[in-house]
MINULUM-120171 format. One record per residue: residue in one letter; x, y, z of N, C-alpha, C in turn. Coordinates in pm, whole numbers, plus 32768, in hexadecimal, padded with zeros to 4 digits. Example, Ala and Ser with C-alpha at 12.3 -4.5 7.8 and 13.67 -1.06 7.14 Angstrom:
BEGIN
A85277DC7830C84CE7E3E830C85287EB6830C/S85057F1F82C485577F9682CA850A80038313/
***
This chain:
BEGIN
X6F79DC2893937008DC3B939F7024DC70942B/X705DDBF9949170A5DC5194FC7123DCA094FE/X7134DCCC955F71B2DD29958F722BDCDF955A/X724CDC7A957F72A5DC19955A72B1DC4394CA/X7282DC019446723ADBEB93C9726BDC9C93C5/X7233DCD393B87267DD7593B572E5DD9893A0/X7308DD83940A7393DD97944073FBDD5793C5/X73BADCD493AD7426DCA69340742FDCEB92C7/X738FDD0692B07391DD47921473D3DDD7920B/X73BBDE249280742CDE93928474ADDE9D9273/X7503DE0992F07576DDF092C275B4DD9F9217/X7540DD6B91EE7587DD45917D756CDDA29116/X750FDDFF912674F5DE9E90B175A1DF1690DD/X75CFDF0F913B7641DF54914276A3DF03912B/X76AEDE7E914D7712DE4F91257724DE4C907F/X76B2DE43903C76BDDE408FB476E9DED68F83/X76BCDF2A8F9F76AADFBA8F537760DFE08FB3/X7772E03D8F457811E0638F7D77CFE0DC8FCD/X781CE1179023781FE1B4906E7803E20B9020/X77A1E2939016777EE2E28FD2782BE3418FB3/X7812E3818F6478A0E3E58F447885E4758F94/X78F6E4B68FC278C7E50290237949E5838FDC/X78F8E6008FBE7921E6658F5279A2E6968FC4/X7A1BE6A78F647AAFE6B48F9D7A9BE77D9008/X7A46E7878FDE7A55E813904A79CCE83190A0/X7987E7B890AA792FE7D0911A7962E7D091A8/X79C7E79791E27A0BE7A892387A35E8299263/X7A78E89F920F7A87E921925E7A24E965924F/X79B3E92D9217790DE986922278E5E9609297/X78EEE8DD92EC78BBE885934678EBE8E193AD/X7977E8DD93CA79BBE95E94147980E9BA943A/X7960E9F293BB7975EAAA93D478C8EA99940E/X7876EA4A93EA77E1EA59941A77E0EA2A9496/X781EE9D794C37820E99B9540787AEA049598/X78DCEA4795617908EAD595D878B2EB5195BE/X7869EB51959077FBEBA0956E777DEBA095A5/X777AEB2895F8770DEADD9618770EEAEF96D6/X77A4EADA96D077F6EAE2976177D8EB6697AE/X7815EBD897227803EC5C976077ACEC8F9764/X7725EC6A974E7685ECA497317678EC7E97B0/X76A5EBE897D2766EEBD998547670EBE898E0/X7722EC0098D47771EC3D99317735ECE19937/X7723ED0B98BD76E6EDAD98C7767EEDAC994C/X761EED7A98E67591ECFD993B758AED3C99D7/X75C2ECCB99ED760EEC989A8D7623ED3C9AD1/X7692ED889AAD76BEEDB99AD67657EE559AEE/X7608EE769A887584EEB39A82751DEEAD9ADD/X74F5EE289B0F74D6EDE39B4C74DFEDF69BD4/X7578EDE79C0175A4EDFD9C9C75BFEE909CA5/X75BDEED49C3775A4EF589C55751FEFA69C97/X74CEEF769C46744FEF9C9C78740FEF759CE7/X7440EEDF9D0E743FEEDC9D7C747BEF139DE7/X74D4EF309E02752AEF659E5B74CDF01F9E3A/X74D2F0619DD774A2F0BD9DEC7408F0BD9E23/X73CFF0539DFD734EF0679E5D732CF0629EE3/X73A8EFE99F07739DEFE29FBD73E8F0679FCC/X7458F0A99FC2746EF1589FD573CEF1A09FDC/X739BF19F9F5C7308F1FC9F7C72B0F1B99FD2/X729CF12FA00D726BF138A05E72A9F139A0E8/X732BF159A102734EF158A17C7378F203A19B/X735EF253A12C736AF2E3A16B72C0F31CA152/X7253F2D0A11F7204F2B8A14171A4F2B2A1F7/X71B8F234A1F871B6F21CA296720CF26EA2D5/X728AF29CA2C072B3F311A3147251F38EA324/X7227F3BFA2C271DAF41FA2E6714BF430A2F5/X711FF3D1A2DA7092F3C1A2DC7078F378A365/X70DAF31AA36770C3F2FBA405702FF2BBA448/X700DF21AA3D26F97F220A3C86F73F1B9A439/X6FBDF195A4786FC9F134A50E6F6AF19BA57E/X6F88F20EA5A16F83F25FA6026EB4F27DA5DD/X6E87F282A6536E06F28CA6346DD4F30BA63E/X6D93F36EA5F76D82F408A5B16D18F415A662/X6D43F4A7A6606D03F506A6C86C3EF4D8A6DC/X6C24F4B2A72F6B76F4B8A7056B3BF564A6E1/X6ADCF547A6A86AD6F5CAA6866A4CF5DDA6A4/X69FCF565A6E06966F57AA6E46949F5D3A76C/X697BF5AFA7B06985F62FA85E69C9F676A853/X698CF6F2A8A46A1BF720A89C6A48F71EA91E/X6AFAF737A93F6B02F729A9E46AD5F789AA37/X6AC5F75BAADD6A93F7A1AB206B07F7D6AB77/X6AC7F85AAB936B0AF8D9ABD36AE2F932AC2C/X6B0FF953AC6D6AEDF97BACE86A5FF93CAD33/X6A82F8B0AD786A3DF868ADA46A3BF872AE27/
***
């Protein structure tokens, strides 16, 4: 059986069988889960760009004080004095 051949026996199995029945108040369940669904994710999201934003803050008062660019004192000599 090709693709073709398939294809028909699908269309003539729906064309025969009527549309399933679809229960009169699944629709404002569909709703309320789907804005339910919205605000988890929007929460999500918004959780999200929080923590981000607070992490580049800790690392940018971070590098303020630590100041890890600048290269530390040598400490293996010590300097010379009265030369």
């Amino acid at each position: 059986m090709n693709r073709a051949e398939r294809e028909a026996a699908v269309r003539l199995i729906m064309e025969r069988t009527p549309p399933p029945h679809v229960p009169a108040d699944l629709h404002p369940e569909v709703v309320r889960r789907g804005a339910r669904i919205v605000r988890r994710r929007r929460a999500a999201r918004r959780l999200m760009w929080l923590l981000l934003c607070a992490a580049a803050v800790a690392f940018a008062v971070w590098a303020i004080v630590a100041q890890p660019w600048v290269e530390p004192p040598s400490e293996t000599t010590p300097p010379l004095r009265d030369w």
